[in-house]
C-alpha positions in Angstrom: 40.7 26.1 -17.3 41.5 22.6 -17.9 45.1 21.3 -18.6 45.2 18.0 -20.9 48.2 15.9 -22.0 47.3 14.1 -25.3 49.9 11.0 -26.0 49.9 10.4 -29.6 50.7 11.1 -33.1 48.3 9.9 -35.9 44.9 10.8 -37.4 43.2 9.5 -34.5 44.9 12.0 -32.4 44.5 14.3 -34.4 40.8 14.7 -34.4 41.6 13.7 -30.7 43.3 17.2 -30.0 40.7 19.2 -32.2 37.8 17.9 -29.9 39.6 18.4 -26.8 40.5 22.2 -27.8 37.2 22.8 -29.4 34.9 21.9 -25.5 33.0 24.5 -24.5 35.8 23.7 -21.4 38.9 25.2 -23.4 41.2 23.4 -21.8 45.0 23.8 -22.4 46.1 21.4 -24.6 49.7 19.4 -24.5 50.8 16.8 -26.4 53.5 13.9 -26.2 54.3 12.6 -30.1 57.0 10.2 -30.7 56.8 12.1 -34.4 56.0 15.8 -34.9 52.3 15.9 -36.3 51.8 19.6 -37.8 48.1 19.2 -36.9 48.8 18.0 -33.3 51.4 20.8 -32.7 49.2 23.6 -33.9 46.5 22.8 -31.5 48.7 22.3 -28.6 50.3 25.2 -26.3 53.0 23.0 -26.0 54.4 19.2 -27.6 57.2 17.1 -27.1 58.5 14.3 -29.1 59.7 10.7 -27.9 59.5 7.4 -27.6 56.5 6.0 -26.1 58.7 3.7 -24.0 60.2 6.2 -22.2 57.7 6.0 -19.4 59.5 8.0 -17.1 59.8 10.8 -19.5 56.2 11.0 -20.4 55.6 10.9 -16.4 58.2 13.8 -15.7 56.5 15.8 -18.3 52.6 15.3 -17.4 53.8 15.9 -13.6 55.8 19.4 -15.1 52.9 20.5 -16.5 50.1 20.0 -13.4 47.6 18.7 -15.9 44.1 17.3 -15.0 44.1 14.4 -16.9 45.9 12.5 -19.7 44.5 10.7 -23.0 46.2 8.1 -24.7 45.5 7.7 -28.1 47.4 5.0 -29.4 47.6 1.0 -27.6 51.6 1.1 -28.1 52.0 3.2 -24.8 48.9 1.3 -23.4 50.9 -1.6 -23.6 54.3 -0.2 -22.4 51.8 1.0 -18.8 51.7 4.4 -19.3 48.4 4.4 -17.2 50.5 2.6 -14.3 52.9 4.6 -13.9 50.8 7.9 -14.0 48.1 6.8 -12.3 50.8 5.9 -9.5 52.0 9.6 -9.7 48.6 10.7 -9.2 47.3 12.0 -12.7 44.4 10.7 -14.3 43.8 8.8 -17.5 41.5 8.1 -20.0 42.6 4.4 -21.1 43.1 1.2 -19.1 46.3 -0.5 -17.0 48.4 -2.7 -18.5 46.6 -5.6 -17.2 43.2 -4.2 -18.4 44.7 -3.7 -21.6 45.5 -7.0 -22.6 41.7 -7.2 -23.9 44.1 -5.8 -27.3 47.1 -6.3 -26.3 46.7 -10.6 -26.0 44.3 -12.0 -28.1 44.1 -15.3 -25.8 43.7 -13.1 -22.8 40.4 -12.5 -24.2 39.3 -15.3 -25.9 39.6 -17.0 -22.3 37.8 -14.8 -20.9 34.8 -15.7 -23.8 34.9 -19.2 -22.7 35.5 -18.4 -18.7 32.8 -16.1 -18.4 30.5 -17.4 -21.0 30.6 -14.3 -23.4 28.4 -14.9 -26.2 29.7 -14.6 -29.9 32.8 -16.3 -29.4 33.8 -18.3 -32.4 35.3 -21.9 -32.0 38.7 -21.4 -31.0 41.9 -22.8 -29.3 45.1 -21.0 -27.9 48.7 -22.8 -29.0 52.1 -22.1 -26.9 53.3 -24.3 -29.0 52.9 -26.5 -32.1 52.0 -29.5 -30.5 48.2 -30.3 -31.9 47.9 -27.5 -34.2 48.1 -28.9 -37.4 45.4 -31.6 -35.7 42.8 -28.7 -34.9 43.7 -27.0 -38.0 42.0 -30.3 -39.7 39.4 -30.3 -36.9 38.2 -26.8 -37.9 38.4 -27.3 -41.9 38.8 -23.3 -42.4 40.9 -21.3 -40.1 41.7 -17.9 -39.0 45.3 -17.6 -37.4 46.5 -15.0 -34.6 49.3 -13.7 -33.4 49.4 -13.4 -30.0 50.6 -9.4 -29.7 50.5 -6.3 -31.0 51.1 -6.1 -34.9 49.9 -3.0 -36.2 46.7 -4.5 -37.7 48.8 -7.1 -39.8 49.0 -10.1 -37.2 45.8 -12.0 -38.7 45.7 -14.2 -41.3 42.8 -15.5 -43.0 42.2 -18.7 -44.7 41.6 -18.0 -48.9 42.6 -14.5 -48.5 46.4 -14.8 -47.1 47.1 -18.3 -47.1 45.0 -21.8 -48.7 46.2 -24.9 -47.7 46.3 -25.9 -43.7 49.8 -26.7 -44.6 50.8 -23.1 -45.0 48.4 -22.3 -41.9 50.4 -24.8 -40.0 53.9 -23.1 -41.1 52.4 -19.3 -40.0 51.2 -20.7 -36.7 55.0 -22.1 -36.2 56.1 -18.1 -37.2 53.7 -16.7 -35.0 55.1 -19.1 -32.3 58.9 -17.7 -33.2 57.8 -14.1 -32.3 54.7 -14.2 -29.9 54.2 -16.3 -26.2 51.3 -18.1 -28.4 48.7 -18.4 -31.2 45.3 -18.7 -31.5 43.8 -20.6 -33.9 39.8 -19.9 -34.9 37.1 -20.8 -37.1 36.8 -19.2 -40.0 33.6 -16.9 -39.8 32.1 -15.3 -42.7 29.4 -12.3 -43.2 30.0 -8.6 -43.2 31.9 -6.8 -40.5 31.8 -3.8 -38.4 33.0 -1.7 -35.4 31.2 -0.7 -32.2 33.4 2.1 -30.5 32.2 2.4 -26.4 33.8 4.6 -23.7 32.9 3.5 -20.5 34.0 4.4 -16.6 34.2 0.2 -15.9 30.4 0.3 -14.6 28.5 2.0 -17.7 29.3 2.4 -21.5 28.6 4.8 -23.8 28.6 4.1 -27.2 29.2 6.0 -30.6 27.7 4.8 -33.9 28.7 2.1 -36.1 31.3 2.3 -38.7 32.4 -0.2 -41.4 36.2 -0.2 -42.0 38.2 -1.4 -45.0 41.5 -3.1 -43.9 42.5 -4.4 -47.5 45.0 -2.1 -49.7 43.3 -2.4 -52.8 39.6 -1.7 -55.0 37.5 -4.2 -54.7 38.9 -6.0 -51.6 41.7 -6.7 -52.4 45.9 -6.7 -51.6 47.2 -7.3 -48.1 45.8 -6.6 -44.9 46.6 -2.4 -43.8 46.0 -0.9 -40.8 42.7 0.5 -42.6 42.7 1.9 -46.0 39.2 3.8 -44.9 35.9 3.8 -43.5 32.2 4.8 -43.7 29.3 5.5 -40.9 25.7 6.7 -41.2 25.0 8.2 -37.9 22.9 5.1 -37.0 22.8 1.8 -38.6 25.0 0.2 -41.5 23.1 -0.7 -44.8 23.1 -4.0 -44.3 22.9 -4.1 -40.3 19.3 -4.6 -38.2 18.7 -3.1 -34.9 19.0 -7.0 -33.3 22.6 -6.8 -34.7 23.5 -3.7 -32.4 21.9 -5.0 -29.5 24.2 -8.0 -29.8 27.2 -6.0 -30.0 26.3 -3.7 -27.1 25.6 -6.8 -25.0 28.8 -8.3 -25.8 30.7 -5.6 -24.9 28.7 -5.4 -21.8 29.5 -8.5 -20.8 33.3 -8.2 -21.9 33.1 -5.0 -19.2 31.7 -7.0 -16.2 33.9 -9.9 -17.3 37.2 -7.5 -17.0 36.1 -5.9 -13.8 35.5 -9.6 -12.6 39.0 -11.4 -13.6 41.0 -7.9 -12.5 39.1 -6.3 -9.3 39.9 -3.1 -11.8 37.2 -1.0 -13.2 38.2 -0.8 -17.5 38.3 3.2 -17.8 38.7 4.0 -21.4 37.5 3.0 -25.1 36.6 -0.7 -25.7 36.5 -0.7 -29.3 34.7 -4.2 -30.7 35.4 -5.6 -33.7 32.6 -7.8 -35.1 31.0 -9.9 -37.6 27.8 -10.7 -38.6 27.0 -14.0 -39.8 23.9 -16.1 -40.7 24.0 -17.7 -37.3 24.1 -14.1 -35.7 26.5 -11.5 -34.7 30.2 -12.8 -33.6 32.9 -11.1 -31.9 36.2 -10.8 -33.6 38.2 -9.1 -31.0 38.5 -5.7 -28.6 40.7 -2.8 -28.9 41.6 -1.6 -26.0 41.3 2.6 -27.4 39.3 4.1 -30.5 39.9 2.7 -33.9 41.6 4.4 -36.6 40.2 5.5 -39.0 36.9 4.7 -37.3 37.7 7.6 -34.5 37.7 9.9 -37.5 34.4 9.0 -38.6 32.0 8.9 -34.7 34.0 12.0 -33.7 33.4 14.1 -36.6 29.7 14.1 -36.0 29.7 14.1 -31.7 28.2 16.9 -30.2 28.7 15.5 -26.8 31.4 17.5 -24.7 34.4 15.8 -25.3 36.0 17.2 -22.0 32.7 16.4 -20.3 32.7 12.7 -21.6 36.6 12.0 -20.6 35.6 13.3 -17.0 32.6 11.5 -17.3 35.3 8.2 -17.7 37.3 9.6 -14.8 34.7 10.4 -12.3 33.0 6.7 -12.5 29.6 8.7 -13.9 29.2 8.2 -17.5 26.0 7.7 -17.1 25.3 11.1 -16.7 26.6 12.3 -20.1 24.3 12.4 -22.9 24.8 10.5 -26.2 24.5 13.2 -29.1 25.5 12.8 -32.6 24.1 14.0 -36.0 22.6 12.1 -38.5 24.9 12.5 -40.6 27.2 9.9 -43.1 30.1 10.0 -42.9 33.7 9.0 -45.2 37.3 8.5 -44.4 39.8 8.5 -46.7 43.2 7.6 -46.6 46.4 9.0 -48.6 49.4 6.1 -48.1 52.5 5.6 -49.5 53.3 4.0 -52.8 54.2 0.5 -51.9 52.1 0.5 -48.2 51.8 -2.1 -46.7 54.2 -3.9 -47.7 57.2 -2.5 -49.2 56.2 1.5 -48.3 58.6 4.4 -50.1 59.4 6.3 -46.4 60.9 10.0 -46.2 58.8 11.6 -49.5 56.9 14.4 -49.0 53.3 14.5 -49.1 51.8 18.1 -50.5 48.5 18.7 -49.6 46.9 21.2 -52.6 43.5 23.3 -52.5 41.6 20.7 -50.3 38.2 21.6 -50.7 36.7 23.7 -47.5 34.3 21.1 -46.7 36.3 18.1 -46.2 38.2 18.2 -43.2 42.1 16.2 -43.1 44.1 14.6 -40.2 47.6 14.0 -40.5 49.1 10.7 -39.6 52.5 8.7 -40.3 53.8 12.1 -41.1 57.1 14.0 -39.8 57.2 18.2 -39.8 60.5 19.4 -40.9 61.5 22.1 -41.9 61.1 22.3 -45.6 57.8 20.4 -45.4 55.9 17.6 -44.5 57.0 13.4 -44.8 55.6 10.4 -44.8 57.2 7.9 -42.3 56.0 4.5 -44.3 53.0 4.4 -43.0 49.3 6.0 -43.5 50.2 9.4 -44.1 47.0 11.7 -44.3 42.9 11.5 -43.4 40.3 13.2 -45.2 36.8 13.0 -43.9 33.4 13.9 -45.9 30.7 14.7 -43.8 26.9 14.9 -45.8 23.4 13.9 -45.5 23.6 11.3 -47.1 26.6 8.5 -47.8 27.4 9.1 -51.4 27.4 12.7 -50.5 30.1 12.3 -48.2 31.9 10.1 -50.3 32.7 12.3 -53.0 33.4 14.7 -50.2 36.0 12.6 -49.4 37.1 11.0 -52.9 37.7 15.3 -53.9 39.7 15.8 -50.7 42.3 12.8 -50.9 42.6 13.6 -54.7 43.9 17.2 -53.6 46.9 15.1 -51.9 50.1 14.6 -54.3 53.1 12.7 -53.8 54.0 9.0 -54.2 50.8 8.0 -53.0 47.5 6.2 -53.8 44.5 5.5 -51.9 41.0 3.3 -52.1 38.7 5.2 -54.6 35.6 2.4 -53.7 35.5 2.9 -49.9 31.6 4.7 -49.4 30.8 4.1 -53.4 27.1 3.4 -53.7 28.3 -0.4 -55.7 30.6 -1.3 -52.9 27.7 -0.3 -49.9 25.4 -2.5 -52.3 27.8 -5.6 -52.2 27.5 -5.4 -48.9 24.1 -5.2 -48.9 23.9 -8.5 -51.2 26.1 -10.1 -49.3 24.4 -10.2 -46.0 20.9 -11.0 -47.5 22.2 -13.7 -49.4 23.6 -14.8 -45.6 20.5 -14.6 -43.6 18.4 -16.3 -46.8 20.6 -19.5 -46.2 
């Protein structure tokens, strides 16, 4: 019997764990939190919590346990070089080095290696250690997307018309950015309809999950700040407004992004390259990698795998990924989340979150959420998942709409995300596109 260490604490993890427990393997399941999620801690024989900085600590307890390998969920520990320093001490991971995982972790790292390697998709683009010229290719460009150099939680881009209008107030982010991060890029503004492609690979192969459209803004209709992701929809295949050309771009992308990583590093990438992309009249366009599964888009792909989930992390491990079989149902798929009143901005932190009669066929993940002892809190960020699963998407949607409406609390979530008129915009939207 297997032993696993899981390092993580949200949704994604979550539905991490249940997979992992759930193999026809049965592994042992451990878990390293640096908050104590109730669903983590019920699957696992045994969970700790702490910082994900303390490397040494998360090294001293993997190496206590003897386990066979160690997942990491989230990219803060990624970051930190977890994998390094247990890798060093002999345990294997599912998720990349340090270095490898700049391909999240530094948003120049990778948009050199677009232009080094001659990665297709890459929008126009320039990186900025500091503000000498900016304001000059802001002009050059005419519409801009601006990037902080770093991890941010999902809030680090800013987007010409949506955040900011005048190159003026571009130019003053860029010099913010500058204040906090090594550097800034600066890119064209791109516009069409976006989407993720999640792919594990071993650094030689990739295997990939379906597609899945997010929805990073707080509000109905589009609309409020940038979150980390309000919610997301799949449907075991294609996207609405998606052809089969449009995958084929992303895989190959990604592809190329692999042999491109292996090539700068000497390292074979063993983990999740999660792509974020856009499709736009002049074809599909790469908006950046993460360097582990998206959240909520995990939720989502691994609600309807039916590939081992044991079998495809040693598939990651053993360099033969090729050998595990693809399986999914066709099946949609919607994500939901509950967040606190205020998120993202100006989140109400330490309120309970009650979860009522949540009907029996939509499952929930909890994520910025504590365990106490007289109940469950929200920590100020997304607190709880639910996920509809159906045959078809506006099945699953109400699925999901009934489950996150079970929640109460000082909370509110996205009632459009997976809504037949919001799919349809979509739809409209990138027809109008490719007609131009």
């Amino acid at each position: 019997m297997a032993k696993i260490l899981l390092i993580g604490n949200g949704a994604r993890e979550h539905i991490i764990a249940e997979k992992l427990v759930y193999s026809k393997a049965k592994p042992t399941l451990f878990a390293y939190m640096k908050a104590n999620n109730p669903g983590i801690a019920k699957l696992a024989e045994q969970s700790v919590v702490g910082p994900y900085s303390d490397l040494d600590e998360i090294e001293r307890f993997a190496t206590s346990l003897g386990v066979d390998f160690v997942f990491i969920g989230p990219e803060e520990p990624l970051g930190y070089g977890v994998v390094d320093v247990l890798e060093r001490a002999g345990i294997a991971c599912v998720g990349p080095t340090k270095e490898l995982a700049r391909l999240e972790t530094s948003k120049s790292f990778t948009r050199m290696l677009t232009e080094k390697y001659d990665i297709e998709g890459s929008p126009k683009f320039k990186v900025f250690s500091s503000d000498d010229g900016i304001l000059e290719y802001l002009k050059e460009l005419g519409s801009v997307v601006i990037k902080a150099d770093g991890l941010a939680g999902g809030k680090g881009v800013k987007v010409q018309g949506d955040h900011f209008e005048t190159l003026e107030e571009g130019y003053t982010y860029c010099k913010q950015v500058l204040s906090e991060h090594p550097c800034v890029v600066v890119e064209e503004k791109l516009i069409g309809e976006e989407f993720s492609l999640q792919s594990f690979t071993d650094g030689k192969s990739l295997f990939h999950c379906p597609v899945v459209q997010d929805h990073k803004r707080a509000y109905v209709g589009d609309k409020g700040p940038n979150t980390g992701g309000m919610g997301s929809y799949s449907c075991g295949g294609l996207l609405p407004f998606m052809t089969e050309e449009d995958l084929e771009a992303a895989k190959e992308i990604t592809d190329q992004m692999r042999d491109a990583l292996f090539k700068e590093t000497g390292t074979l990438y063993k983990g999740v390259m999660y792509g974020g992309f856009i499709i736009t009249k002049t074809g599909v366009k790469l908006i950046e990698f993460n360097a582990r599964m998206g959240d909520p888009e995990a939720l989502n792909v691994l609600s309807i795998m039916e590939t081992d989930f044991v079998e495809l992390c040693l598939g990651v491990i053993s360099g033969n990924i090729h050998k595990v079989e693809s399986v999914f149902a066709s099946k949609a798929t919607v994500c939901k989340y509950a967040v606190p009143e205020g998120y993202p901005e100006a989140p109400v932190a330490d309120e309970k979150i009650f979860l009522g009669e949540v009907p029996k066929e939509v499952k929930y993940y909890y994520a910025s959420v504590d365990k106490k002892e007289d109940g469950v809190y929200m920590t100020g960020s997304r607190a709880v998942a639910f996920v509809g699963v159906a045959n078809a998407l506006e099945e699953a949607q109400v699925l999901a709409e009934d489950g996150v409406c079970s929640a109460q609390g000082k909370i509110f979530h996205r009632e459009d995300i997976g809504t037949a008129q919001l799919v349809q915009k979509r739809v409209d939207h990138m027809k109008s596109l490719r007609s131009e």
